[in-house]
C-alpha positions in Angstrom: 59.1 4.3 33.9 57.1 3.8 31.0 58.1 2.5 27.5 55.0 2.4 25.5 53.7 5.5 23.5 51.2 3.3 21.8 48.3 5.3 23.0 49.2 8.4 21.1 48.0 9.1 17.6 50.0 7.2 14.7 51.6 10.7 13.5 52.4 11.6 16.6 54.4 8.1 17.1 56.2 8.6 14.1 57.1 12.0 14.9 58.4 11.3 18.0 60.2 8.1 16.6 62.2 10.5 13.9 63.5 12.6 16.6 64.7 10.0 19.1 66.1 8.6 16.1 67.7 11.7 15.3 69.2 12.8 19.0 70.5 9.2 18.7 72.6 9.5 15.7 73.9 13.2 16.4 74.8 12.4 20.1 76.2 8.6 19.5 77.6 6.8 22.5 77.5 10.4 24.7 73.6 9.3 24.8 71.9 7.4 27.9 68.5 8.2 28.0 66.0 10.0 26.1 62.5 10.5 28.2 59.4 12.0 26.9 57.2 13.8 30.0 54.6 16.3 30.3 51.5 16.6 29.1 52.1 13.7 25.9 53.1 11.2 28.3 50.3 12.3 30.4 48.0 12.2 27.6 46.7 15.4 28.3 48.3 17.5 25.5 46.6 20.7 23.5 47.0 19.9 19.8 45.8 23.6 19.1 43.7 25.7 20.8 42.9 29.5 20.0 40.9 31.8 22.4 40.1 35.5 22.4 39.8 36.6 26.5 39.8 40.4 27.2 40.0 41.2 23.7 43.7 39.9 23.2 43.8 36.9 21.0 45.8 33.9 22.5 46.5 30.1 20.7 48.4 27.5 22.7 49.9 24.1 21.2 51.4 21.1 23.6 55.1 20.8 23.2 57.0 17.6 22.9 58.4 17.5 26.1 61.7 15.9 25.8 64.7 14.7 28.6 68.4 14.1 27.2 70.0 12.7 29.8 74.0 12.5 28.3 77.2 10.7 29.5 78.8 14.3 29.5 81.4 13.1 27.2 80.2 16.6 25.5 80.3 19.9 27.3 76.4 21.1 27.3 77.1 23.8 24.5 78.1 21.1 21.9 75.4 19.1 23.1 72.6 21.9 22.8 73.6 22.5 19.5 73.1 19.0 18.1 69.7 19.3 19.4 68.8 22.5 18.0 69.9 20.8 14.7 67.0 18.0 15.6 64.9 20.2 16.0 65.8 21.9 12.6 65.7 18.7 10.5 62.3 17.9 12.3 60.4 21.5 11.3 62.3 21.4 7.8 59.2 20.6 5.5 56.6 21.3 7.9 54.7 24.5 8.2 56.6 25.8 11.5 53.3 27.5 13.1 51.6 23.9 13.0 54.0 21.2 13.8 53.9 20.5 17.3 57.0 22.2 19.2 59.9 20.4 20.9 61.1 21.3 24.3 64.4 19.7 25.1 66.4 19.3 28.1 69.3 18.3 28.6 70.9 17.1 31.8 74.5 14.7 32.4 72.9 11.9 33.9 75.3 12.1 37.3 73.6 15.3 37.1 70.0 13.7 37.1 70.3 11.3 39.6 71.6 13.5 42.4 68.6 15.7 41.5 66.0 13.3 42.3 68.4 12.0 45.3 68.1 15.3 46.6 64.4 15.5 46.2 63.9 18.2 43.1 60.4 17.4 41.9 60.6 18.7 38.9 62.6 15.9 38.0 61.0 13.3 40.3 58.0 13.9 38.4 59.6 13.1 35.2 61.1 9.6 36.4 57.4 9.3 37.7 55.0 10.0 34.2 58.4 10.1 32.0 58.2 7.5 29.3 61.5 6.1 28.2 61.7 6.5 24.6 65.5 5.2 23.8 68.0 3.7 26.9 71.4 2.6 26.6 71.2 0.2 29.2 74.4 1.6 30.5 73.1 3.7 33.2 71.0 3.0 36.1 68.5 5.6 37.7 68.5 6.3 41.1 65.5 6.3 43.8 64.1 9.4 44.0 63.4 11.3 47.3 60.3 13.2 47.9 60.3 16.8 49.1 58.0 17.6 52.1 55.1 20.3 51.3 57.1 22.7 53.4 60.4 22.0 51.3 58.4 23.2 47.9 56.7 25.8 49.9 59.9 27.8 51.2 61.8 26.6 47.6 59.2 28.4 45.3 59.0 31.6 47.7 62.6 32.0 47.8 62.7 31.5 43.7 59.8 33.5 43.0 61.3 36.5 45.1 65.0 36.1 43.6 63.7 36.3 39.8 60.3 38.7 40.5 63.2 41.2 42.6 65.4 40.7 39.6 63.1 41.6 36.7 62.1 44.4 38.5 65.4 45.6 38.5 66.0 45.4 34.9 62.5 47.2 34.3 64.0 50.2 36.1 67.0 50.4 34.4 65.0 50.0 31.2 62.9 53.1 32.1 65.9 54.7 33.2 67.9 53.9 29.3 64.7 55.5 27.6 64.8 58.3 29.7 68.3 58.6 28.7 67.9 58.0 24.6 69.9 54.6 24.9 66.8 52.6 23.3 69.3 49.7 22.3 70.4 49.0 26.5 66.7 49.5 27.2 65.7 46.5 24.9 68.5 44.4 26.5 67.4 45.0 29.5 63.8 44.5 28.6 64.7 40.7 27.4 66.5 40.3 31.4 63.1 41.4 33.5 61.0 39.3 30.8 63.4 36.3 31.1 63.5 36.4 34.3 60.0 36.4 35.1 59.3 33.6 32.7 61.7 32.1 35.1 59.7 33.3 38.2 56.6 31.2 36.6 58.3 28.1 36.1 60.0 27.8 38.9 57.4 28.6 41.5 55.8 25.8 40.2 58.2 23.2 39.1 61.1 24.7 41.1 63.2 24.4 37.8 64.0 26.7 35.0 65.8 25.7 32.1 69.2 26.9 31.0 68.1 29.0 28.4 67.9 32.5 27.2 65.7 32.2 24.1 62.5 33.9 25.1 60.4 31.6 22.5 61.5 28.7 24.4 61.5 30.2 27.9 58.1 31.4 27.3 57.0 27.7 26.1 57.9 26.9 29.4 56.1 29.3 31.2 53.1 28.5 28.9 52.8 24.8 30.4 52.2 26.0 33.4 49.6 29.1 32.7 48.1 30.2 29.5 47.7 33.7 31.7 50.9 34.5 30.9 50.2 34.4 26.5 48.1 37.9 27.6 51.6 40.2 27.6 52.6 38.8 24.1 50.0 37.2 22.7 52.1 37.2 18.8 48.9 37.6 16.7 50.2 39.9 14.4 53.0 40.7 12.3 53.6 43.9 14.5 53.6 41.4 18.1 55.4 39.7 16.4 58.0 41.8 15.4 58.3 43.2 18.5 58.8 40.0 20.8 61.6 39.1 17.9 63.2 42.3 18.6 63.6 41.6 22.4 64.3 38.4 21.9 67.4 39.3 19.4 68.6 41.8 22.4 69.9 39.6 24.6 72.9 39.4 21.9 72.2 42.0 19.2 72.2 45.2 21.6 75.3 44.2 23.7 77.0 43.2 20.3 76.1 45.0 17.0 76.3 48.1 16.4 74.0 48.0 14.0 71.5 46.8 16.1 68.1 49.2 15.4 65.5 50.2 18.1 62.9 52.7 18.0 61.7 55.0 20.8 58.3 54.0 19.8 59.4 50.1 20.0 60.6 50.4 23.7 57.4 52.3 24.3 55.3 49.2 23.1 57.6 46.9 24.9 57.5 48.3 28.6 53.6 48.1 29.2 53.6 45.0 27.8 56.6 43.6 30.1 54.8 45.5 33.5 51.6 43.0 32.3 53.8 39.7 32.0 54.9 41.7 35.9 51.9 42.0 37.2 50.1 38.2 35.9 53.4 36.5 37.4 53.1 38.7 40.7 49.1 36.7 40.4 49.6 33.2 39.4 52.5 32.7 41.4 50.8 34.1 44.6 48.5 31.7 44.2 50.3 28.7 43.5 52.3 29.8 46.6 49.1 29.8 48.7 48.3 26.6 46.9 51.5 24.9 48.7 50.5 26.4 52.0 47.0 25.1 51.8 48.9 21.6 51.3 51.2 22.7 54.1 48.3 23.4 56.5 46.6 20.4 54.8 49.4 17.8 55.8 49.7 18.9 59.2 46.1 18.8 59.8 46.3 15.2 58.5 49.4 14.5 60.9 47.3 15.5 64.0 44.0 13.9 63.6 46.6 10.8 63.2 48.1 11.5 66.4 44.8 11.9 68.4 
């Protein structure tokens, strides 16, 4: 793995120095490894880009991609919190619509390295253009194994039909609560199909999704893998806006507060724009499905002519 970051800009060293620096002294000895991936270790990163396709306006920033890997002297809870506090400390100051977003994740690291024993590529890719940006030294990574192309083949249909089933399922029994007056359980319900097919995104092509339930972030996921998915809420206005803020608050707010307001005419905006997100992950994920059976056929193809 790589330790140099030398090739990025000078801000974006510094930036990325403060908040290694940061996880460090919130996490203390619980700390092993701290990698950066994605597309700044690849080099490849969108400092900001802002397009208008189909008359929806979208704009699209690279995240700082970053790997915690802990001792799991703290549960994940208390651990998750100290990093939302990094990433608090590192936006205080900083207009929040320009500075570049952080992604964390955050594994045990007995938890990483049977991952890549077992062959998960989302994390053997990591160990593979990761960059190590603090180490311990107390830990030692494990080989990874590689997953054959029929492996991520069957892996990404099976998790692309669990979540796409899913969401379906809570878009019924959304339709079903505004049929019935109960706007509140609609929006709830709303956030599950939306979660979950941000999940069928980026699993289908990473075969990982990350424990989260913050549709900001989970859509930041989905993101790095296709802009196509911005279209459903693109968040160019105060009103989009508002509206993707309200379903994110219902994962808690409608189960929990009575007080929790929503609008016939806000579940009304919310459900065509949920059956979009439906139909572009029913699209991209097809596709990158036939993309590993192209590899599939591809390999085999390859193992033949070498038998001949």
């Amino acid at each position: 793995m790589k330790t140099f970051i030398s090739f990025l800009p000078e801000k974006k060293q510094e930036e990325l120095q403060a908040i290694t620096k940061n996880v460090c002294e919130l996490l203390g000895d619980d700390c092993e490894m701290i990698v950066l991936f994605g597309s700044y270790a690849r080099n490849d990163y969108v400092d900001y880009d802002q397009r208008t396709e189909y008359g929806v306006r979208t704009y699209f920033m690279s995240d700082y991609d970053i790997l915690v890997l802990t001792a799991g002297k703290e549960n994940g809870f208390a651990v998750t919190r100290k990093l939302n506090r990094v990433e608090e400390d590192f936006y205080r100051g900083r207009h929040h619509s320009m500075a570049t977003p952080i992604q964390f994740i955050q594994e045990t690291f007995e938890y990483f390295n049977k991952a890549i024993k077992k062959g998960y590529y989302f994390y053997t890719d990591i160990t593979k253009e990761g960059i190590l940006l603090y180490d311990s030294g107390r830990q030692q990574l494990d080989e990874p194994r590689e997953l054959n192309y029929e492996e991520i083949r069957d892996l990404a249909r099976q998790y692309f039909d669990e979540r796409f089933e899913r969401a379906n399922s809570f878009l019924r029994s959304a339709k079903h609560d505004y049929n019935d007056d109960d706007f509140k359980m609609a929006s709830f319900h709303l956030h599950q199909a939306v979660e979950n097919l941000y999940f069928a995104v980026t699993l289908t092509f990473s075969l990982y999704s990350p424990k989260e339930h913050n549709l900001f972030k989970i859509s930041g996921y989905a993101k790095r893998h296709t802009l196509e998915v911005a279209k459903a809420f693109p968040r160019d206005s105060d009103e989009e806006q508002r509206l993707f803020q309200l379903l994110d608050d219902a994962y808690v707010q409608a189960r929990y507060n009575p007080n929790f307001a929503v609008t016939k005419e806000d579940i009304e905006a919310l459900i065509p724009k949920t059956e979009l997100l439906r139909d572009i992950t029913k699209e991209v994920c097809e596709n990158r499905i036939l993309e590993h059976e192209r590899m599939v056929g591809a390999n085999n193809n390859e193992s033949t002519s070498e038998l001949k």
